[in-house]
N, C-alpha and C positions, 0 to 999 in steps of 0.2 A: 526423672522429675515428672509431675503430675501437673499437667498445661494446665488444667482448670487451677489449680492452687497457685501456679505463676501467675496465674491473668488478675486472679483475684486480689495479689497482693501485691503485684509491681504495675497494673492496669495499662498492661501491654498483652497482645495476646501471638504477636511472632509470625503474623500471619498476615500476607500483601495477597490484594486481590487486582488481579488482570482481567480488565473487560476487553475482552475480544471478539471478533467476529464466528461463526460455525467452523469449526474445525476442516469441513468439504473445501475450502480455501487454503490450500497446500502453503501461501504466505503467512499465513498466521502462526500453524506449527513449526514451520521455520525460526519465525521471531519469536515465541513465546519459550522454544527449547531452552535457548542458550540465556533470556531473562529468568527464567526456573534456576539453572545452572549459577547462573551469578547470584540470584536472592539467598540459595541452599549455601554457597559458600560466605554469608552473611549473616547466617542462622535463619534464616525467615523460612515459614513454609508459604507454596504460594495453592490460592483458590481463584480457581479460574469460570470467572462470569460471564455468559455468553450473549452478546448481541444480536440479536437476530434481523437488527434491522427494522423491521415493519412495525416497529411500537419501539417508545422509550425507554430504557436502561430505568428497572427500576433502582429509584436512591436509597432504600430503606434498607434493604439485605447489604449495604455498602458503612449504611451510618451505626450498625447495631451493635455496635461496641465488639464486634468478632473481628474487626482488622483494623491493623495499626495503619496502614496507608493503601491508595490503588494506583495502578497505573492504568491509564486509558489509552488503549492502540486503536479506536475506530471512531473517534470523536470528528463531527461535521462541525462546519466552518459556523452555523448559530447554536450550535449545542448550549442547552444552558445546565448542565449538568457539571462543569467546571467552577461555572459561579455559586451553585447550590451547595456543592462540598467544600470549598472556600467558604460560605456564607457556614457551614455546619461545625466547620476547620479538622476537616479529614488530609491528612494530607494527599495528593493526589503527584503526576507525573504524566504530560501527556509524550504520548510516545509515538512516533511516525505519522502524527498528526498534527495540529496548529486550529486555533477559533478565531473568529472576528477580533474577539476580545483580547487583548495584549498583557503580558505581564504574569500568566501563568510560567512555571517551568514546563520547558518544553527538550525534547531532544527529536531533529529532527534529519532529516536526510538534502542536501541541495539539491531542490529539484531541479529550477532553474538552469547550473551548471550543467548537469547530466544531460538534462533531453539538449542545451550547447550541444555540446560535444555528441550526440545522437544527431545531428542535424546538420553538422560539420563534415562527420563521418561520411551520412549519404551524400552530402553533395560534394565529398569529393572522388567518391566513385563516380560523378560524372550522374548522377540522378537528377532530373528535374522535373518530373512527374511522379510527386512523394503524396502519399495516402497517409490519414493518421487515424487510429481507433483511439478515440479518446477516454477515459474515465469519466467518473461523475463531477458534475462542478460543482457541489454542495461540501466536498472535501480540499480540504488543501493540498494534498499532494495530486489530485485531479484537476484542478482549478489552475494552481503552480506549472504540471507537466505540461498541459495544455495551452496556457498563455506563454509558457517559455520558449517552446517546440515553435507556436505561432512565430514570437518575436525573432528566433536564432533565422527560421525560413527567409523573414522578410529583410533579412540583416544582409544574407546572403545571393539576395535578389530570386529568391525562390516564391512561386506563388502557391496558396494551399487553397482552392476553389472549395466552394459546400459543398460539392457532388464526388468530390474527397476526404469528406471529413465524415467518422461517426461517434454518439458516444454513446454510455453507458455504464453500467455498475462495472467493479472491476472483480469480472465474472469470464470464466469462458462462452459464455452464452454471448456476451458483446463481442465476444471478436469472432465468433463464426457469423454473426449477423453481419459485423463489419466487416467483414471481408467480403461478404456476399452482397454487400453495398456498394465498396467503394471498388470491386472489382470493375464494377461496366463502368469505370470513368478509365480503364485502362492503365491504372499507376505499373511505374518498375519498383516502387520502392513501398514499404509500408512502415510506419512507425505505430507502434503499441505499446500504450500507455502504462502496463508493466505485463510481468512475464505471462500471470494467467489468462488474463488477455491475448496475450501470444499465443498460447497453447490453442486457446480456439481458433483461432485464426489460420493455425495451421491445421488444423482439424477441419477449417470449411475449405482450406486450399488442396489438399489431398483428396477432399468430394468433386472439387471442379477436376480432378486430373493434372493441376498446378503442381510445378517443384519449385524448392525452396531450395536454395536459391537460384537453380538456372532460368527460372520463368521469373521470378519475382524476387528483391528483397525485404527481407522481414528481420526488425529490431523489436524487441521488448526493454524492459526495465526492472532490474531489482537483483538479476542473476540467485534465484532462490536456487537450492538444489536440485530440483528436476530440470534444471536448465541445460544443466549439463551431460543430462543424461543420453547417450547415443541417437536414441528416439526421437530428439528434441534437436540436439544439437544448437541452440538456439542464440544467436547473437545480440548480446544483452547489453545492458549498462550497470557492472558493478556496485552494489552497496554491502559495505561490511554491517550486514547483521549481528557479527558481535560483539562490535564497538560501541553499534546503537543500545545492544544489552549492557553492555559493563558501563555506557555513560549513564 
C-alpha cells in the first residue's frame, strides 16, 4: 500500500511521534526501544522528536497533519505544551512524566514508593550519614524522588543536612559534581536520583580513590541496562520499562 493514498483517504497517517530527550542519555534508548516495539506491533510507525532542553518543543512539526498522536517522555512540571495539543486535540500520552495540570493521561512510575524502599534499605544497613544527589525539581519524577527520599529519611529518624544534598539535571555531569560535593560532609551511604546520575557518581568516586562499596554506598534508580553491567554493578531500584511501554 502507498502511505500517502492511505493518509489521504482514511486521514490517518499510522505514524506516533515520541519527544524525547538526546539520545547521549542511555535512559531514553532504553524506554523508547520497547514503546517502538509495542507501537510496530500496532501497526504505527514511530518518529522520534528530540528535546533538547534549552528551548521549547516546537508544536507545529507535531500538529501538521503527519501523526496521528505523540507521546511525551520529557515534559516539566509547567510545560504548556500538553494544554496546547489538547487545545489543537492531537492526541498526546505523557510518559514517565506528570505537569502541574491534572487530568491529562498519564503513565507513570511510583516514585514515592521506590526512593521508600531505597531509604528503608540504607537504613537498615545501619547508615545514618546518607548523601543524596538529587535531580531537577522542575520535573516530577525529580521533584517526587526528592520530596519522597526526604520524607522516607525523616520517617525513619534519619536526618539529610544541606551540605549532604546536591542537585541537578539528570546527567552524569550531576553526579560526579555531587559526589565531589557531598563527599567532604563525609557520608557512608549515597542515594542517586536515577541510574545516570549514578554512573557519575561513580565516575567521581574512582577519581577520589573511593570503592564502591567498601568505602561508600551507592544506590541509583531506574535499573536501566547498563546497570547491570559488570563495570557498573550498580544497586538500583527496579522499574519495568516494559510495562511502562505496553501501558
Amino acid at each position: 500500500p502507498i502511505q500517502a493514498g492511505r493518509t489521504l483517504s482514511t486521514r490517518t497517517s499510522g505514524r506516533i511521534g515520541i519527544v524525547s530527550a538526546e539520545l547521549s542519555n542511555p535512559f531514553y534508548p532504553a524506554l523508547i526501544g520497547p514503546v517502538h516495539e509495542e507501537l510496530v506491533k500496532r501497526g504505527f510507525r514511530t518518529i522520534l522528536v528530540t528535546d533538547r532542553g534549552h528551548e521549547p518543543v516546537e508544536i507545529e512539526p507535531l500538529i501538521d497533519g503527519s501523526l496521528d498522536g505523540v507521546i511525551l517522555t520529557t515534559t516539566e512540571l509547567d510545560s504548556r505544551l500538553p494544554a496546547e495539543l489538547t487545545h489543537r486535540g492531537l492526541p498526546f500520552v505523557l510518559l514517565n512524566r506528570e505537569t502541574v495540570e491534572s487530568g491529562y493521561d498519564t503513565c507513570v512510575v511510583n516514585n514515592r514508593a521506590g526512593v521508600h524502599k531505597l531509604a528503608e534499605l540504607l537504613v537498615g544497613y545501619g547508615h545514618t550519614r546518607i548523601a543524596a544527589i538529587f535531580g531537577p525539581e522542575n520535573t516530577s519524577t525529580g521533584l517526587e524522588r526528592r520530596n519522597g527520599f526526604i520524607e522516607a529519611l525523616t520517617r525513619l529518624g534519619v536526618e539529610l543536612p544541606d551540605d549532604r544534598i546536591f542537585s541537578g539535571p539528570f546527567a552524569p555531569n550531576t553526579g560526579f559534581s555531587g559526589l565531589l560535593h557531598v563527599w567532604q560532609a563525609e557520608p557512608t551511604a549515597v542515594f542517586c536520583a536515577n541510574d545516570v546520575i549514578a554512573f557519575g557518581a561513580l565516575n567521581a568516586a574512582a577519581s577520589l580513590g573511593v570503592e564502591v562499596p567498601r568505602d561508600v554506598t551507592l544506590v541509583g534508580f531506574d535499573n536501566i541496562p547498563m546497570s547491570g553491567w559488570e563495570l557498573f554493578g550498580l544497586t538500583t531500584f527496579g522499574v519495568s520499562i516494559d510495562t511502562l511501554a505496553r501501558e
